[in-house]
C-alpha positions as CSV (number, residue, x, y, z in Angstrom):
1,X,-228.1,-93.7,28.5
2,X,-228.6,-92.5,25.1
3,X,-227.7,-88.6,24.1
4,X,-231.2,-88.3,23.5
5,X,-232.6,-89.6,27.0
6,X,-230.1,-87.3,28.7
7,X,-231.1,-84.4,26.6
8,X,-234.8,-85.7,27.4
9,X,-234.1,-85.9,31.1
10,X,-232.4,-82.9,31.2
11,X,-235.1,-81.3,29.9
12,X,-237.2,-82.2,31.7
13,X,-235.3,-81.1,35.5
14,X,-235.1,-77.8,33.5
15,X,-238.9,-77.8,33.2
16,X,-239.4,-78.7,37.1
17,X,-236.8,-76.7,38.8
18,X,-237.0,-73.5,36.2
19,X,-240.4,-72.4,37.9
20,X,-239.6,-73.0,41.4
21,X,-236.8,-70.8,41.2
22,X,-238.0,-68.1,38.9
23,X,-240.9,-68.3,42.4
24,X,-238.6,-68.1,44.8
25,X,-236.8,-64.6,43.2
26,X,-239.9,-63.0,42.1
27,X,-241.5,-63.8,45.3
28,X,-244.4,-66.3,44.0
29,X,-245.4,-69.5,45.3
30,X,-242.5,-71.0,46.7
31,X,-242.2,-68.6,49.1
32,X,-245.2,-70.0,50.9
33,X,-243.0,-72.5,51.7
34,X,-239.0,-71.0,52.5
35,X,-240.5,-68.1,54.7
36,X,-239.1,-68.8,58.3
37,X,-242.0,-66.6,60.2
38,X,-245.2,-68.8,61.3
39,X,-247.1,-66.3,59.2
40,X,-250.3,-68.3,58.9
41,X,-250.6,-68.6,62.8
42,X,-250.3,-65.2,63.3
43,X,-253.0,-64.6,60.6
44,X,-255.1,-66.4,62.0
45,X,-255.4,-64.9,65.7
46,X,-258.5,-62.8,66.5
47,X,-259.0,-59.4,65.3
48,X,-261.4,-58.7,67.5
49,X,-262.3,-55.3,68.5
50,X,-260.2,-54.1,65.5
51,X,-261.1,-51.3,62.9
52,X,-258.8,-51.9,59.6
53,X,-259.1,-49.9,56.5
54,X,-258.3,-51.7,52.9
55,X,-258.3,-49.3,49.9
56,X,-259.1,-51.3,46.5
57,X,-260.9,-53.7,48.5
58,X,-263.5,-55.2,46.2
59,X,-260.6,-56.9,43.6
60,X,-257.2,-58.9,44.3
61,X,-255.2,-58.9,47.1
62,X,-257.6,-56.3,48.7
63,X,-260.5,-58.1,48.6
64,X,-258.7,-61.2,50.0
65,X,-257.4,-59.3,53.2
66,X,-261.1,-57.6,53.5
67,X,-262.0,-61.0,53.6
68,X,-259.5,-62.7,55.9
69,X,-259.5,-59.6,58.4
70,X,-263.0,-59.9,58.8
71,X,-262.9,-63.8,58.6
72,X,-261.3,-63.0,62.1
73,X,-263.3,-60.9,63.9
74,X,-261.9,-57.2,62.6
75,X,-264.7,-54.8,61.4
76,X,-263.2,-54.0,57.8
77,X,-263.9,-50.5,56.0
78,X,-263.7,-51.4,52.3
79,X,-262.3,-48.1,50.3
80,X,-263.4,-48.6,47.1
81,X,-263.6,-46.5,44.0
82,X,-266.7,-47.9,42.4
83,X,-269.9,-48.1,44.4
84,X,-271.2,-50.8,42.0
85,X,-268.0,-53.0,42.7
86,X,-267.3,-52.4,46.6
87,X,-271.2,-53.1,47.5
88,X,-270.7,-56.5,45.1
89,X,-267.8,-57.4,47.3
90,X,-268.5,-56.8,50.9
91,X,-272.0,-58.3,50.3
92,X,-269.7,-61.5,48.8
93,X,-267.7,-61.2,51.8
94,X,-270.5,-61.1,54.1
95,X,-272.0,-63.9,52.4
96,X,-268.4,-65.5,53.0
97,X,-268.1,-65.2,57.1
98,X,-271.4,-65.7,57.3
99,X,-271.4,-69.3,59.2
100,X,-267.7,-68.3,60.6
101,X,-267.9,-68.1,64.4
102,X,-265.8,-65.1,65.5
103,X,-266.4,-63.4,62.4
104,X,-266.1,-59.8,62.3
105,X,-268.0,-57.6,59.3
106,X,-267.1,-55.2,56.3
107,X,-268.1,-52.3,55.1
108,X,-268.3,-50.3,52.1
109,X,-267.4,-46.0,51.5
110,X,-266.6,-44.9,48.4
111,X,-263.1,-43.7,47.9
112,X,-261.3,-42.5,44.3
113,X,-257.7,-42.5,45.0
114,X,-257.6,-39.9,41.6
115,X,-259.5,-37.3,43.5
116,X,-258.8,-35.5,46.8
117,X,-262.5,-34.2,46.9
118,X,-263.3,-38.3,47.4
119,X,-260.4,-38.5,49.6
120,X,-261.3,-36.0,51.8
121,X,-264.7,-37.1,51.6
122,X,-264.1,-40.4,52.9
123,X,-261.8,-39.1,55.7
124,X,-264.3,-36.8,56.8
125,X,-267.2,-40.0,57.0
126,X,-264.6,-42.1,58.7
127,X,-263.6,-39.9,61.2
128,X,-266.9,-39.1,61.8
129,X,-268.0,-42.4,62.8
130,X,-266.1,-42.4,65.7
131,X,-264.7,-45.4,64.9
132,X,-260.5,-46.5,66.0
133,X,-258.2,-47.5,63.4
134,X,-256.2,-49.9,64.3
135,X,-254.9,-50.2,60.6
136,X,-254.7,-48.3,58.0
137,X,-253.9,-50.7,54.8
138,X,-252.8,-48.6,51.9
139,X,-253.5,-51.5,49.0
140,X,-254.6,-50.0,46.4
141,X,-253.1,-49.2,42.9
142,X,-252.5,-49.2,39.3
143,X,-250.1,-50.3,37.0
144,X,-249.6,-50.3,33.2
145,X,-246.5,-51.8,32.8
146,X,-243.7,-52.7,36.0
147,X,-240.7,-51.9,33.4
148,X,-238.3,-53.0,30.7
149,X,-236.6,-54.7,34.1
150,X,-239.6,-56.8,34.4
151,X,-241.1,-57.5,30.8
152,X,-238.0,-56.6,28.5
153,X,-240.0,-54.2,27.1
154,X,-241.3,-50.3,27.2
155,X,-244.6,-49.3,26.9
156,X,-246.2,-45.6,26.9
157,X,-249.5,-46.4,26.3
158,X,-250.8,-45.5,30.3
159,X,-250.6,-42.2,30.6
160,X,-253.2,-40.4,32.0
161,X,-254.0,-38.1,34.6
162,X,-256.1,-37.5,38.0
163,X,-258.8,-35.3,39.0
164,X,-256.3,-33.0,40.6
165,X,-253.4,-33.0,37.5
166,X,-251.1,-35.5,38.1
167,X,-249.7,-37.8,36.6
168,X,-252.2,-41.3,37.5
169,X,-249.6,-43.6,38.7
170,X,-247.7,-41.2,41.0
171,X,-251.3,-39.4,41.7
172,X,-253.1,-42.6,42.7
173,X,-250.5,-44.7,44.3
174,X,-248.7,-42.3,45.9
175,X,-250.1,-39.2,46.3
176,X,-253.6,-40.3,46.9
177,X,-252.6,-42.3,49.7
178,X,-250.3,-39.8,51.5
179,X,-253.3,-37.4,51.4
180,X,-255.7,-40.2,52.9
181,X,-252.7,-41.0,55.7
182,X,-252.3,-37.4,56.6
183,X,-256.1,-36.9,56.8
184,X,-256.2,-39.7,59.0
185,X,-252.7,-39.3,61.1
186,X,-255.0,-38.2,64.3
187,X,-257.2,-41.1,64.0
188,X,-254.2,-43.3,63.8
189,X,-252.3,-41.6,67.2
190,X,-255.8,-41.3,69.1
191,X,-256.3,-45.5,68.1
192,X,-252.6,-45.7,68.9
193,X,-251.4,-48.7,69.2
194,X,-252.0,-48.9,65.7
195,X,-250.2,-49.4,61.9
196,X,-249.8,-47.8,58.3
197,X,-249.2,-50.7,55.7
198,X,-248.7,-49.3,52.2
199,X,-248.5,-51.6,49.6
200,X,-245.3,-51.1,47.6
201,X,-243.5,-53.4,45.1
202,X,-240.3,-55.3,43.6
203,X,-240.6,-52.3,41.0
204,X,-239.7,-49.8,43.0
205,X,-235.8,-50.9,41.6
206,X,-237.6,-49.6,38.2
207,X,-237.9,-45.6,39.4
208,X,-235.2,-43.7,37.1
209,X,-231.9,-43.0,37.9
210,X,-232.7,-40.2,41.0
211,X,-235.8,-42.1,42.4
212,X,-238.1,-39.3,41.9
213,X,-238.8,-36.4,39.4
214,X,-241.1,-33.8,40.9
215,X,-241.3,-32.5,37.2
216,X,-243.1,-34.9,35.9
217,X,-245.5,-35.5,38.6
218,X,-248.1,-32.6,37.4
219,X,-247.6,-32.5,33.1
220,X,-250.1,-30.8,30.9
221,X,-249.8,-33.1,28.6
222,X,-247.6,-36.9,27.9
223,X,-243.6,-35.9,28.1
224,X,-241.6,-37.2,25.3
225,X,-239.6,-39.5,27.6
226,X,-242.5,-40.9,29.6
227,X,-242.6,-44.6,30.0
228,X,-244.9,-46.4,31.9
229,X,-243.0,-48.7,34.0
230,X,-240.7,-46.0,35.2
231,X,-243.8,-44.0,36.2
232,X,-244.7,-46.9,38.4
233,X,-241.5,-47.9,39.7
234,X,-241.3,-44.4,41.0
235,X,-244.6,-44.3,42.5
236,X,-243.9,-47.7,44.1
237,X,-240.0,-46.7,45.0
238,X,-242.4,-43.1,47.1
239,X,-244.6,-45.8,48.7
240,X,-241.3,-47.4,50.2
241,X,-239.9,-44.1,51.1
242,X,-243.3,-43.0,52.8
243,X,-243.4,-45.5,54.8
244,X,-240.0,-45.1,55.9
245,X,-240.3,-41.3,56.5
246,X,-243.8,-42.7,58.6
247,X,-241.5,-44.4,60.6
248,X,-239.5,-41.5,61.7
249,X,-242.1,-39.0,61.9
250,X,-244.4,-41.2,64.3
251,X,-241.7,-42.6,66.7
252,X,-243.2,-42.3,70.2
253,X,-246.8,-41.7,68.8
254,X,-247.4,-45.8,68.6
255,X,-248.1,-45.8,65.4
256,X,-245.8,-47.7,63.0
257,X,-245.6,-48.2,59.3
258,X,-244.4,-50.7,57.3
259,X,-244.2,-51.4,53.4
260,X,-244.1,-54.3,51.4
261,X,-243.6,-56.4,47.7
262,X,-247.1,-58.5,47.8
263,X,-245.6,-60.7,45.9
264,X,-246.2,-61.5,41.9
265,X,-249.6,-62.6,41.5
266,X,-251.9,-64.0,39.0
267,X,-254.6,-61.4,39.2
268,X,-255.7,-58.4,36.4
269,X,-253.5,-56.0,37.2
270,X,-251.4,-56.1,34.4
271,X,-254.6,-56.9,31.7
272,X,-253.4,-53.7,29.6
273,X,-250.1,-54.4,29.4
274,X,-250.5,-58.6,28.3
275,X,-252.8,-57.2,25.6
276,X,-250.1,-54.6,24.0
277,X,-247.5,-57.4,24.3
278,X,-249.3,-59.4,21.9
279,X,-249.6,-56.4,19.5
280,X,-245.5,-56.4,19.4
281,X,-243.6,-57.5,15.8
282,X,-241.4,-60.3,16.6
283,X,-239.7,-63.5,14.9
284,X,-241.6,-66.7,14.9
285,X,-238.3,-68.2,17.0
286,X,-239.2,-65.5,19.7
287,X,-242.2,-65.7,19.7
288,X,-241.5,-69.6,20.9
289,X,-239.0,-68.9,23.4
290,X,-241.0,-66.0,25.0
291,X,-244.3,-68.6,25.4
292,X,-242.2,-70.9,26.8
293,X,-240.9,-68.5,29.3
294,X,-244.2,-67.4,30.4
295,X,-245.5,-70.8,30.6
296,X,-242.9,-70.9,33.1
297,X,-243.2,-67.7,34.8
298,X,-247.4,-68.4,35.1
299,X,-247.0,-71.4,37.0
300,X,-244.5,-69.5,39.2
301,X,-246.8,-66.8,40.9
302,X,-249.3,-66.5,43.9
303,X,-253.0,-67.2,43.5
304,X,-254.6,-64.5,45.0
305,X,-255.4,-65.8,48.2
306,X,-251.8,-66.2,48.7
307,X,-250.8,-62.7,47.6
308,X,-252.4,-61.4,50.2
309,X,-250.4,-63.1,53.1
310,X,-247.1,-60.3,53.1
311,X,-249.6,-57.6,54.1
312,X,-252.0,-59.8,56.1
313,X,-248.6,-61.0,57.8
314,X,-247.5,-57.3,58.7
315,X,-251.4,-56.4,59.7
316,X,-251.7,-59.1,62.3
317,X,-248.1,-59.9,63.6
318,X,-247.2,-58.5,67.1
319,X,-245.6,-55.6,66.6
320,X,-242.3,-56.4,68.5
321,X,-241.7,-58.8,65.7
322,X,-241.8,-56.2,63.0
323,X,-238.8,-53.9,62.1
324,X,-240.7,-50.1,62.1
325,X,-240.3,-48.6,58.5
326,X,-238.8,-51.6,57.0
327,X,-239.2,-53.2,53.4
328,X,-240.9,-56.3,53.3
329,X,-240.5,-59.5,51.2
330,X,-243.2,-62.6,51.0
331,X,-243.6,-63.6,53.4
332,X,-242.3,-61.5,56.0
333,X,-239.0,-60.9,55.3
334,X,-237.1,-57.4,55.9
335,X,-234.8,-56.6,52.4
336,X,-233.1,-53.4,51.7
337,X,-234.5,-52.0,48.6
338,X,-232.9,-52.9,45.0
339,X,-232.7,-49.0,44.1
340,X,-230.0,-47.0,45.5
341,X,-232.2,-44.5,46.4
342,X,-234.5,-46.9,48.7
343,X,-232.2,-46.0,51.9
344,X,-232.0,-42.5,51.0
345,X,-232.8,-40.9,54.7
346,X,-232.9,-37.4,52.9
347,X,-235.0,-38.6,50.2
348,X,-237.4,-39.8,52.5
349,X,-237.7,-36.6,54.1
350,X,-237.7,-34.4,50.9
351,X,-240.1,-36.8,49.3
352,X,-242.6,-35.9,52.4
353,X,-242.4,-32.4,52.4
354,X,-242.5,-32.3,48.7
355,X,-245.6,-34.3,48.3
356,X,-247.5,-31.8,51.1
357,X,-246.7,-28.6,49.2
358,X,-247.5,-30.3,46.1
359,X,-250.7,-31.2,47.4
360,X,-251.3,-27.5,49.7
361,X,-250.5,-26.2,46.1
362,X,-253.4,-28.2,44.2
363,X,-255.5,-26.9,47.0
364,X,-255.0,-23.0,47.3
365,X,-256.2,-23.1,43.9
């Protein structure tokens, strides 16, 4: 065989086996297939009689467990921030299950992760329907950038802030949702057996050096050293931590809480960012070798519907085969966090009692 065959063979393995194992370590595709749990059997099984919440419903992997959790028989409260949006989607989803025998239903309430006056307004509705939770899913989120770890590259072009004065990825992510899970920790004990999923990510190994900085959770204005993919690895590295912490704090109750990395997934989520990566001044030869790469990383990620499967895995399984408070992979797989500070038992705790006077603070005033 020629030099030039072999090179042309060789490049061409490269070109098959590249993706399939970029998949496999970023959790895409692949994974479908190298999981060892019997996930899609267990996500099938009824969920009958069930009451499951999904914040960000009406987009991504939200909208795809909305739709498979009520696909099932499980009457599905969509938390959604737009009303516009969330009526759009569970009237699509109803549309859906329609002809599905078994099938449960979804509904719409308006909930804004940025404010606690929605938060607390949505609480308040729930709770007053009367309703059990069985499952509290804790999807939703933003993200401007997952970090230089990720994309090679910073970015501080995110920044904003909530209603309530923090900072939006921390705010929304994080402390949005720990306000909506306290708010709702009696529902969960009174509907007990029941389960906190919260939504976390491979990012969380992209939280600076300490894991979390109080100080910049409520800034009056952009710090000089923000960054957005450090500001959402630390809100994702507090989503791990809280569910930990839950796992302590509940013991005995029958509640449990999990929290997982969806997965990396071809979905809108990172629109921002792909548009100020194509703004960036580069060499023509970089240019070629980073289209190449994302060539290959694109054909290495989860459609939607399949992004969804980690946290539809952890909403469904029997809860003897989950590990209470652990980290999960795609597709349910228990890893210890990258960051050091991921298996900090005293952060966990600090973390908690920080984010509830941080939150009693906002309200005294």
């Amino acid at each position: 065989m020629g030099l030039v065959k072999k090179l042309g063979v060789g490049v061409a393995v490269v070109a098959c086996l590249l993706p399939l194992l970029i998949s496999q370590l970023i959790g895409g595709w692949v994974t479908k297939y190298t999981s060892s749990v019997d996930y899609l059997a267990t996500i099938k099984q009824s969920q009958a009689g069930k009451t499951i919440i999904v914040t960000g419903a009406n987009n991504g992997v939200g909208y795809e467990s909305a739709l498979e959790l009520a696909r099932n028989g499980a009457h599905v409260v969509m938390g959604c921030r737009s009303e516009t949006k969330g009526q759009a989607a569970a009237a699509e989803i109803t549309a859906e299950i329609a002809s599905t025998s078994g099938a449960g239903d979804v509904e719409y309430m308006q909930l804004d992760l940025a404010s606690f006056a929605s938060i607390e307004g949505f609480a308040a509705s729930f709770t007053a329907t009367n309703n059990n939770l069985d499952v509290l899913m804790l999807n939703a989120g933003i993200m401007k950038s997952p970090g230089v770890l990720f994309v090679g590259q910073e970015f501080n072009y995110g920044f904003a802030l909530t209603e309530d004065g923090f900072e939006s990825h921390i705010g929304i992510n994080h402390v949005g949702h720990f306000h909506l899970l306290q708010l709702l920790t009696a529902t969960l004990k009174a509907s007990a057996p029941s389960r906190v999923i919260i939504v976390s990510s491979a990012a969380e190994n992209g939280a600076p050096p300490g894991g979390v900085v109080y100080e910049s959770w409520r800034p009056t204005s952009q710090p000089a050293d923000y960054e957005d993919g450090a500001a959402y690895g630390q809100s994702k590295l507090s989503n791990l931590l809280t569910a930990k912490e839950a796992a302590v704090r509940f013991k005995g109750s029958g509640v449990t809480a999990y929290s997982l990395h969806p997965g990396v997934i071809a979905t809108n989520l990172a629109a921002d960012m792909t548009a100020h990566m194509a703004e960036r001044p580069e060499s023509k030869m970089a240019k070629v070798v980073g289209a190449m790469f994302l060539g290959f990383f694109n054909t290495a990620l989860f459609n939607r519907a399949d992004g969804a499967l980690n946290q539809l895995y952890l909403a469904t399984a029997d809860v003897a085969d989950l590990e209470n408070g652990a980290f999960y992979h795609p597709i349910g797989k228990v890893v210890a966090p990258e960051h050091v500070n991921g298996v900090d038992a005293d952060l966990q705790k600090e973390l908690w009692v920080q984010t509830e006077a941080m939150i009693a603070s906002v309200k005294s005033k």
